[in-house]
N, C-alpha and C positions, 0 to 999 in steps of 0.2 A: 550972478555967477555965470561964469561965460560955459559953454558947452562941455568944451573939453574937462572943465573944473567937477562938472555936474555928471563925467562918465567917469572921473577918477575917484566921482567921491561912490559912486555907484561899485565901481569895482572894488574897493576897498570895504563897502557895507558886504560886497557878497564872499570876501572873502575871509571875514570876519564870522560869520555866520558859518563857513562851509569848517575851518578851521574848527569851530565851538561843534560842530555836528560830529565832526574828527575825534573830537576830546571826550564826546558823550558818548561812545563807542566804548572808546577805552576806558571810560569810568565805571560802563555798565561790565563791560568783562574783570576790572578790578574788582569790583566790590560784590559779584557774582560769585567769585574764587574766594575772596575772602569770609562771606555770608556760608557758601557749603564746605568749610570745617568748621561749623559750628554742628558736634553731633545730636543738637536737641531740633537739628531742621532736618527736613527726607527730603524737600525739593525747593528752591529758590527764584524769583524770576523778579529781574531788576529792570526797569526801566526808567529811561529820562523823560520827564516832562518838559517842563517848561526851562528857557535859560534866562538868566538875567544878569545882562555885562553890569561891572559892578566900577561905577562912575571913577573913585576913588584910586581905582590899582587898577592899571592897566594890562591887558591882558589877561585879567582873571573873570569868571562868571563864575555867578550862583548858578547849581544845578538842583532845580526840587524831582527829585527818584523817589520813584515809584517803586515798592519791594512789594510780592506778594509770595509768601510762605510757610510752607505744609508745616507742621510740627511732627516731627517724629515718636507722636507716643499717643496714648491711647482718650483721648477721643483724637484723632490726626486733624484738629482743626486749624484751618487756614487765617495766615493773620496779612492784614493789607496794612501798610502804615508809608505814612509820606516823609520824606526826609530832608534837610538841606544840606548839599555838598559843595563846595567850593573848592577849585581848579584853574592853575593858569596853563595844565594839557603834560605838567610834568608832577609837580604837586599838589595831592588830596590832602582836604581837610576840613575838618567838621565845625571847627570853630574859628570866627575870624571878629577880632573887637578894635573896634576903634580908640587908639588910648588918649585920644584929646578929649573922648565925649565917654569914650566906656561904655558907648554901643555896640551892643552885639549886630554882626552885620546880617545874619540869618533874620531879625526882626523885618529888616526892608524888604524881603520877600517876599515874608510871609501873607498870606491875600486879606484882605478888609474883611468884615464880619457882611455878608451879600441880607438884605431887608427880608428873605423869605427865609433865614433861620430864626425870625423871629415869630416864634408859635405863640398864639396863644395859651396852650396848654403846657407852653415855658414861661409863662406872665405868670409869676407867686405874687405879686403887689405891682401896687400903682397902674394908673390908667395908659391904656397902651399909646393914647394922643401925647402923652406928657413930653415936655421939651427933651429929655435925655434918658434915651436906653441903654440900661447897664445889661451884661452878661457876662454872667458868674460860672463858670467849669470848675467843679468839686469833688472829692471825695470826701466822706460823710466822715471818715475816720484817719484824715490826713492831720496831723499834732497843726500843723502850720493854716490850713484850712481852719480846724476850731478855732483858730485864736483871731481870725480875721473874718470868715465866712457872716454868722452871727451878728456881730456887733455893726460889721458894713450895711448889714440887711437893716438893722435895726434901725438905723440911721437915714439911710433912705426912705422906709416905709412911710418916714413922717412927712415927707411930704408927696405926693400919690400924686401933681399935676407936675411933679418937675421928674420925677424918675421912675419911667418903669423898667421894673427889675424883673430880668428872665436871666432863670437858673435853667442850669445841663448836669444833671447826671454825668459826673467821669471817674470812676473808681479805677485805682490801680489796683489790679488783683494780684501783682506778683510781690507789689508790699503789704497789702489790706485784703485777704480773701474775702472776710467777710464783710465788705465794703461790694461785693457783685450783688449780694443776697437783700444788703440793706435798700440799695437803689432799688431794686426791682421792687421792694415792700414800699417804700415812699411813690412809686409810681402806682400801684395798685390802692394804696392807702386813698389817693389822690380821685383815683377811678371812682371807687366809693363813695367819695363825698367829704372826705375828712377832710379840715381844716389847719391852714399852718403847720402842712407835716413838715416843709426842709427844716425852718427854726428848728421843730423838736427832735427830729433827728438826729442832730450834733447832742443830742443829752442822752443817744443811746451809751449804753455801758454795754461790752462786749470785745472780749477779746478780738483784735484786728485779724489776728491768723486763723479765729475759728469758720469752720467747713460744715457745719450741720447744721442746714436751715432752720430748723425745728428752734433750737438754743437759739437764732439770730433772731429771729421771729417773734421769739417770746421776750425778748431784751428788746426788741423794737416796737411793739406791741405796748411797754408796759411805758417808753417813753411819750408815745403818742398816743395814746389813747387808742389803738386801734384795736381788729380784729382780722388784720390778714393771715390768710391759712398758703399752706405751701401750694394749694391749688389756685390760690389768685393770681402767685406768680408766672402760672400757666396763661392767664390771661390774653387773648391777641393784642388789646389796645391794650397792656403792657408791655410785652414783646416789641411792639410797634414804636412805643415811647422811647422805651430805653433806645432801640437802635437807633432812633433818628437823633438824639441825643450823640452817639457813639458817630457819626455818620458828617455829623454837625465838626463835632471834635476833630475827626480826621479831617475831611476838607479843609479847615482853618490852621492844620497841621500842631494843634495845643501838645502839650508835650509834658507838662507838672500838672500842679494844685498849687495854690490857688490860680487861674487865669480869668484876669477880667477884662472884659471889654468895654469900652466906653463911647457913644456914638461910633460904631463900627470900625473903633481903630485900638488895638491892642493896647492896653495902660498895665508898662512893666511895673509903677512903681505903685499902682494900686490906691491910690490917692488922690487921684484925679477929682473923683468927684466931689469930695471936703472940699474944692477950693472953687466950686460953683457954684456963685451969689444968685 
């Protein structure tokens, strides 16, 4: 590439760049304005991370934003969560698919599962050398979760040198309250000693919307065999667990139930692993 070729492609990388820097301005004051009329937020702060031009459509990037905000009620606690936006600087939009493949284009952003979320006090089975690490993000009382969570487990366990399986704690509390209660009780269960608490988990019986630990506690107690009291959910190395759990989930920007990962690359269609001899 002759010189002159090599300062035109240079100008055009930086102008590329300064133009997407342009757009993340205006995306963060869009969606700024938009976030504070919502009257259940008191205060909002958007930012851009990362951008990634998007091969396909010219002109357009993924934008992964950063939101961090206050809730306007009483406990006013703070919620951070990562988002993907896509913009070509005139048009915002939250979803972009591919319709020759019916891929969602938000997947290609999103970042690979990094070797040091894999804890061992997220290893429920199989040896942690085994050829293929699965990771499961669940909610214990998601209808869709029971009916796939379980029977996946079950199916891997059998063989302990080809899969090890680390689960994450992800409850939605704004569909499943009592799904914040349960996790903390299967972490604490765990702390203890007890055995194959996620399996028995999914066999609590308990209303999703209920809010009174005491009733969640005892429906999850009588599934697992346990003994945890409302004071175990006190515990620091439960506190500790669930967040890093919660922490795992944001970074990797997970967003439903079921999400699985398979050797560190998200598997939408959850079946990946059946089909490894």
């Amino acid at each position: 590439m002759s010189s002159m070729l090599k300062l035109l492609a240079i100008v055009a990388l930086l102008s590329s760049l300064t133009y997407a820097e342009s757009t993340s301005e205006k995306l963060e004051d869009f969606l700024t304005s938009e976030f504070e009329d919502n009257p259940r937020l008191k205060s909002v702060e958007v930012k851009v991370g990362d951008i990634v031009p998007l091969k396909d459509l010219k002109g357009w990037n993924a934008y992964v934003v950063n939101v961090q905000a206050v809730l306007n009620e009483k406990p006013k606690d703070t919620i951070h969560q990562k988002m993907i936006w896509f913009s070509d600087g005139k048009i915002i939009t939250k979803e972009l698919t591919n319709m020759i493949n019916g891929q969602n284009l938000a997947e290609l952003v999103k970042p690979d599962f990094k070797p040091s979320y894999y804890s061992k006090k997220n290893l429920i089975y199989g040896n942690a050398n085994a050829k293929h690490k699965v990771a499961i993000f669940s909610d214990p009382l998601c209808p869709f979760c029971r009916g796939f969570v379980p029977g996946a487990i079950k199916d891997m366990k059998k063989d302990p040198k080809k899969f090890a399986i680390y689960y994450y704690h992800f409850p939605l509390p704004r569909l499943h309250p009592a799904a914040v209660v349960l996790v903390q009780a299967a972490a604490a269960a765990e702390h203890k000693g007890f055995k194959n608490v996620v399996l028995k988990m999914y066999n609590v019986k308990v209303n999703a919307k209920e809010t009174n630990p005491k009733i969640i506690l005892a429906a999850f107690n009588k599934a697992v065999g346990s003994n945890v009291s409302v004071a175990d959910l006190k515990n620091p190395a439960v506190i500790k667990q669930v967040k890093f759990d919660a922490e795992v989930a944001s970074n990797l920007m997970v967003g439903g139930t079921p999400t699985l990962y398979l050797d560190g690359k998200i598997d939408n269609t959850k079946k990946k692993y059946q089909k490894i001899k």
